[in-house]
LUMNU-510791 format. One line per 5 residues: number of its first residue (from 1); their letters; for each residue y, x, z of N, C-alpha, C. Coordinates in pm, whole numbers. Each point is the difference from the previous one (the first is absolute). Layout:
REM residues N
NUM = A = Y/X/Z/Y/X/Z/Y/X/Z | ... .
//
This chain:
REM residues 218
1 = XXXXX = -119/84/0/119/-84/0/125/88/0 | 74/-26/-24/178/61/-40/33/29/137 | 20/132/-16/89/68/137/149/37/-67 | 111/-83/96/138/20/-10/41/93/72 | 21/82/-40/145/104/132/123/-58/-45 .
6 = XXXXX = 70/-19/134/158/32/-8/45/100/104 | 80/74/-88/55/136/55/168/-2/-3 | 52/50/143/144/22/-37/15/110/92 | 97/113/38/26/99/111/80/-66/35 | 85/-112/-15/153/-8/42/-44/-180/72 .
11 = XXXXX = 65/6/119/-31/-99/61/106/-144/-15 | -25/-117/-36/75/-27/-74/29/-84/-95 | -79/20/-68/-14/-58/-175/-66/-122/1 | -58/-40/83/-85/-136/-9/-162/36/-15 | -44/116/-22/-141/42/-2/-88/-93/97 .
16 = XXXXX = -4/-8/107/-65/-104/67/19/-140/8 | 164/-28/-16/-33/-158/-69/-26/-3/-93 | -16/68/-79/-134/-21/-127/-108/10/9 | -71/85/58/-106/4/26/-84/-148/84 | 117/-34/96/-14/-96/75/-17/-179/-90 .
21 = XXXXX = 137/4/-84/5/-82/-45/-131/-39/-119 | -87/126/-80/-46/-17/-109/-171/-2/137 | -28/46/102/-130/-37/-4/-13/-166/85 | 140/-49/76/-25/-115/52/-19/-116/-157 | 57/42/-100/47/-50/-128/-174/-11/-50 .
26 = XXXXX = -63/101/-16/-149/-1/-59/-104/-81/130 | 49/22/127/-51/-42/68/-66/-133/17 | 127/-75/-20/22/-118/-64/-24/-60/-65 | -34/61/-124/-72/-58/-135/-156/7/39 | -52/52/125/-108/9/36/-83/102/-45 .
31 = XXXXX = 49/89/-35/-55/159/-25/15/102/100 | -138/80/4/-5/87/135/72/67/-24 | 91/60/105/72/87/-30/17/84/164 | -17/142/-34/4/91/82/115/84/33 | 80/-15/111/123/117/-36/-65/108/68 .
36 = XXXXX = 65/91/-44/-49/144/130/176/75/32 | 45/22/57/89/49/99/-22/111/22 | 81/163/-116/-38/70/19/163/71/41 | 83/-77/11/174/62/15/-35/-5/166 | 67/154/92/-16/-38/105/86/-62/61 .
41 = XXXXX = 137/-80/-14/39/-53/27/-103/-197/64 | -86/-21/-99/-50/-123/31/-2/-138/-18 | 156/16/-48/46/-140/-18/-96/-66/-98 | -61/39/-76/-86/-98/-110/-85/-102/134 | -67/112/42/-147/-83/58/50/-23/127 .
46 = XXXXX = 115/-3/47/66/-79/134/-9/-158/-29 | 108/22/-138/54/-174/-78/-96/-65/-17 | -85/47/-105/-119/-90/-87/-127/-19/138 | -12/124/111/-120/-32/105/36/-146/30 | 137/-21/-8/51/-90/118/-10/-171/-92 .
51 = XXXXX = -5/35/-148/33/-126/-61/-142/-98/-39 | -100/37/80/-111/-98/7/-37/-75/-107 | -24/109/-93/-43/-91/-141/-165/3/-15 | -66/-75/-65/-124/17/-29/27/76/-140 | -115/57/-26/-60/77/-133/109/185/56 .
56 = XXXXX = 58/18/71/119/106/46/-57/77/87 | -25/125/-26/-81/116/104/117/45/16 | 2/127/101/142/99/16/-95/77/96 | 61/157/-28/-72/106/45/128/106/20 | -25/123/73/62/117/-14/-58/104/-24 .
61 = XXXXX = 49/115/-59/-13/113/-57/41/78/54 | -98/161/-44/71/131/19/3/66/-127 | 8/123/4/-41/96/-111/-126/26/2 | -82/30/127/-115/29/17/-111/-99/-51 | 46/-191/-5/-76/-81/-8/38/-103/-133 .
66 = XXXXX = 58/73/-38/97/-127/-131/-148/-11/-106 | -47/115/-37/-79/17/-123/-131/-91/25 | -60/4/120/-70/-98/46/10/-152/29 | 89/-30/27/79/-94/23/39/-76/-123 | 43/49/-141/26/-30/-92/-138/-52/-86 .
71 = XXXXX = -99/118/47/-100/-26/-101/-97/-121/53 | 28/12/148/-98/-117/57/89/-151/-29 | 124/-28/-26/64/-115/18/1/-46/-163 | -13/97/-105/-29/-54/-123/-113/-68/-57 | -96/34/117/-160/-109/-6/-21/-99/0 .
76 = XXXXX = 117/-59/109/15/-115/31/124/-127/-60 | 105/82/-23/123/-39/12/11/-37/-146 | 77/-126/-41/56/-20/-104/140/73/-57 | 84/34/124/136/114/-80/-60/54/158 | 65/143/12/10/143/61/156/-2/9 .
81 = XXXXX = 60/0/121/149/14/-13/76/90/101 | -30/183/3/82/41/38/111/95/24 | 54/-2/123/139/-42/21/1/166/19 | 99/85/-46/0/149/1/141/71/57 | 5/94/59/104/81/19/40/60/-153 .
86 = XXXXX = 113/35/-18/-3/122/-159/-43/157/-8 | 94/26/-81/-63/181/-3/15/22/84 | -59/170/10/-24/65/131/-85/-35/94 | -85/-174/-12/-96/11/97/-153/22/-89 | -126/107/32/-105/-38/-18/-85/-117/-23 .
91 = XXXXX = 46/-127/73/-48/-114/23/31/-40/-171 | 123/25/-22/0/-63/-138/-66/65/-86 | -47/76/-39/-101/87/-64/-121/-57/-23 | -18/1/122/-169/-50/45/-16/-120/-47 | 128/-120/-3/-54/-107/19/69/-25/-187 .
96 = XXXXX = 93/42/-85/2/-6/-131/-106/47/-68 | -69/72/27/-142/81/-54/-117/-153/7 | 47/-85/63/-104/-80/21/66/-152/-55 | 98/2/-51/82/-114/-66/-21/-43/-140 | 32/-129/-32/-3/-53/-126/159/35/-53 .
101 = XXXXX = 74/-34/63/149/-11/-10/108/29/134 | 94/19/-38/78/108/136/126/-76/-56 | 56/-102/121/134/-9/-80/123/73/132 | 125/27/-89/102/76/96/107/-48/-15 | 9/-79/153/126/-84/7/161/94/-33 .
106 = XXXXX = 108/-70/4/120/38/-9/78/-17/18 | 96/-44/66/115/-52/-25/93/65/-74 | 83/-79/-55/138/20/-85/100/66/-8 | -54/124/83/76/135/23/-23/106/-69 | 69/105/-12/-10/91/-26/-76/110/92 .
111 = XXXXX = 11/-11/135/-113/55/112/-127/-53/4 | 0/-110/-2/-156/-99/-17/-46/51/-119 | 61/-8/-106/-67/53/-118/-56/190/12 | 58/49/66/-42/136/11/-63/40/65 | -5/-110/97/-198/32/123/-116/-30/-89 .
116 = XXXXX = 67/-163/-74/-149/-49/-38/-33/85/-166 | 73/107/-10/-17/108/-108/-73/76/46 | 38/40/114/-100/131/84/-150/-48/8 | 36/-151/83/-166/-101/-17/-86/70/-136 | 126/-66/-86/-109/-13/-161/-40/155/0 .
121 = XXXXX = 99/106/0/-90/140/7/-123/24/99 | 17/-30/73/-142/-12/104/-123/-43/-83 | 4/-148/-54/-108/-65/-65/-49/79/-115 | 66/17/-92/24/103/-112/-65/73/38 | 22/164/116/-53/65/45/-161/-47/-14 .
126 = XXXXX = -10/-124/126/-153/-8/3/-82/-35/-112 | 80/-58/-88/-75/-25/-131/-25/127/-61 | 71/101/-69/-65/72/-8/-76/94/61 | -5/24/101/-95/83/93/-99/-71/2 | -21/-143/31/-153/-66/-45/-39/-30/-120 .
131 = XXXXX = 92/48/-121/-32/0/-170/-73/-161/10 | 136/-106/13/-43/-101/1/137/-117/-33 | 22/-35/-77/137/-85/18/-20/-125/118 | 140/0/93/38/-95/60/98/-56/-29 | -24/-116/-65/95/-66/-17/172/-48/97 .
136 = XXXXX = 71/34/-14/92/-58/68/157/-36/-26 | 52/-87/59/93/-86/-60/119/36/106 | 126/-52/-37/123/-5/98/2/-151/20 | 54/-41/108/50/-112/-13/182/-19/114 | 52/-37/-82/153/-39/43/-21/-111/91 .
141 = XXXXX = 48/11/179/-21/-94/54/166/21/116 | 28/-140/71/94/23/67/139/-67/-75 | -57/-58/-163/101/25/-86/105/-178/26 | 85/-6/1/97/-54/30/-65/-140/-46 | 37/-129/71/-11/-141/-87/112/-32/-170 .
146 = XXXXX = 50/34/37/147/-8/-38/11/142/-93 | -130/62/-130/5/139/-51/122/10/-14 | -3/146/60/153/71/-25/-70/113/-99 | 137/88/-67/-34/115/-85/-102/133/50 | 15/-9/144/-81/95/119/-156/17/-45 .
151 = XXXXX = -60/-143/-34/-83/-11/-29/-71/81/-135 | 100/-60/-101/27/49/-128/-60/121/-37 | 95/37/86/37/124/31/-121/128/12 | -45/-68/93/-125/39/72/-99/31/-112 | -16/-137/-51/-153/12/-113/72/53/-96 .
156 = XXXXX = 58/17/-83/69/102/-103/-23/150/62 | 26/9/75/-34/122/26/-136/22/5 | -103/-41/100/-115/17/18/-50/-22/-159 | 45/-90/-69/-97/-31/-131/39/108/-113 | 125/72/21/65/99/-96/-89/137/49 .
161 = XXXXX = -68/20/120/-53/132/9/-173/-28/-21 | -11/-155/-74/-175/14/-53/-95/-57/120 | 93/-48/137/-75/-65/42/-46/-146/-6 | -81/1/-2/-74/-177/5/8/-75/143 | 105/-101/-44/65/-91/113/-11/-172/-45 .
166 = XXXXX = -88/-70/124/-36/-110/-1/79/-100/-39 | 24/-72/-83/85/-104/-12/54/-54/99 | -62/-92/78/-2/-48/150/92/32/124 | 106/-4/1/-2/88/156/24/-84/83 | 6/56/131/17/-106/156/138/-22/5 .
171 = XXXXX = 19/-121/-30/137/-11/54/64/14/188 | 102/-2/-10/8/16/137/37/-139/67 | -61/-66/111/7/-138/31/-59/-31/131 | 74/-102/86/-12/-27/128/-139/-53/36 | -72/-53/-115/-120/-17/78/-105/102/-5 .
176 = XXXXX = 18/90/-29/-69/114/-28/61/84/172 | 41/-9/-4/54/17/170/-31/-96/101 | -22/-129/-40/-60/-90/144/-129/22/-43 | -60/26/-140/-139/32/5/-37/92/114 | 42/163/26/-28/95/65/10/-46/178 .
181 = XXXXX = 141/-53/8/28/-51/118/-83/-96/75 | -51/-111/-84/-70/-107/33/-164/9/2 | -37/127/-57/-89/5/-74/-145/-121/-40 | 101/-44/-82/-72/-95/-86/22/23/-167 | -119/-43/-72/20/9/-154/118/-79/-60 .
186 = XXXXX = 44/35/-80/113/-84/-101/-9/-147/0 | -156/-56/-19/0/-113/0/-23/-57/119 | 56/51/111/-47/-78/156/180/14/20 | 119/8/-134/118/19/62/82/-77/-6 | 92/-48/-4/84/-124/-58/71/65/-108 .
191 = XXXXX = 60/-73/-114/46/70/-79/22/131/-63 | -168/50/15/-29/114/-71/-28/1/-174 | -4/-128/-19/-61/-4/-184/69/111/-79 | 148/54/12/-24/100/-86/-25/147/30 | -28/22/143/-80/100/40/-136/-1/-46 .
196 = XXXXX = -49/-96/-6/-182/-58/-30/10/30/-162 | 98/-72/-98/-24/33/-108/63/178/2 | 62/70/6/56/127/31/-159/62/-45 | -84/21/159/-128/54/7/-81/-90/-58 | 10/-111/-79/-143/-22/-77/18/43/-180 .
201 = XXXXX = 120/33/-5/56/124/-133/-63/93/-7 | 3/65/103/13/153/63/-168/11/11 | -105/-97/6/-136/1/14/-34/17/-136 | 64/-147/-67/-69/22/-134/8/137/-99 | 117/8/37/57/158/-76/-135/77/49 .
206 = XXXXX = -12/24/108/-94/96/62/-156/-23/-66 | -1/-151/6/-153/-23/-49/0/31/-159 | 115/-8/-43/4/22/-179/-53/110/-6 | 68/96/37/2/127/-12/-163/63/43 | -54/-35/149/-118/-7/12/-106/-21/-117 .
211 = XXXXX = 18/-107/-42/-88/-40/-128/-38/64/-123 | 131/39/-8/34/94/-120/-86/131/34 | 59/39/80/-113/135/69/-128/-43/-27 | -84/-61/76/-80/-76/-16/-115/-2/-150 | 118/-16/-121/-33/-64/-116/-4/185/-59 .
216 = XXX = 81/82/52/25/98/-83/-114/115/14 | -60/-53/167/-115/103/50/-101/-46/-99 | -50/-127/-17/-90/-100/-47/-106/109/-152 .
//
């Protein structure tokens, strides 16, 4: 089954409400879904432990235990979803070596964009040292309701230096904040529908792309 990494160094960007938002999202549709919690910070498998979904595992990680951990939860699990520190840690190594797809959040900065660069050199790195392509994507998140040029901005750049950046991005929005706070899924919120449609974009994109892989190994 499809193992997701998301990777960012910069704390911040929405990396865990994504992570958060896309496995309560599959959860939902009634597909197993496994996160593993390998950022030591925690917040993934604090939120989602707490949001009592059926078909929703949540675990934590080290460096020492990710590779195991990964390979045992793809046996079972319909998506693999986890949650990563960026470059500079081992953990991400270990656990992209064992991925279908690696996506690297961002926000609409010019600093956000230059951690989750370092990220993409990391992955890169491990791809070739395991003479193996890993696929991986950017994704623009944080980005205004109301697009401003910032945004623009952002993917012009990232797309002018050859990187491959998701259509999709997270907008930035209040229920995506009582999600974390409350911890409940999108659809347990009041007037979350365009948070809900937001992340059920942001899936399909993911599952497209999946498929395609998929079709190209075939």
């Amino acid at each position: 089954m499809p193992v997701i990494s998301l990777s960012s160094a910069k704390g911040g960007v929405g990396k865990t409400t994504l992570t958060t938002a896309l496995g309560a999202a599959w959860a939902l549709r009634g597909e197993a879904v496994h996160v593993i919690d390998a950022d030591p910070r925690g917040h993934a498998s604090r939120h989602l432990g707490a949001f009592g979904l059926d078909h929703l595992t949540v675990e934590t990680a080290t460096k020492a235990t990710i590779v195991r951990q990964i390979s045992a939860a793809r046996t079972t699990a319909d998506v693999v979803l986890v949650d990563l520190p960026g470059a500079g840690e081992d953990v991400l190594t270990f656990a992209v070596s064992r991925s279908n797809l690696v996506i690297l959040p961002t926000g609409p900065s010019a600093m956000d964009i230059t951690d989750a660069t370092r990220t993409w050199e990391a992955v890169a790195a491990a791809s070739e040292a395991l003479d193996r392509h890993i696929q991986a994507v950017f994704m623009l998140t944080r980005v205004k309701h109301f697009r401003t040029s910032v945004a623009s901005h952002a993917r012009a750049q990232l797309e002018g230096a050859g990187f491959p950046v998701l259509r999709s991005e997270l907008i930035e929005r209040v229920a995506f904040q009582e999600m974390m706070f409350h911890n409940k899924p999108l659809a347990q919120i009041g007037g979350a529908d365009g948070a809900a449609a937001n992340v059920a974009a942001i899936l399909a994109e993911i599952e497209d792309i999946l498929a395609s892989m998929a079709k190209a190994a075939a």
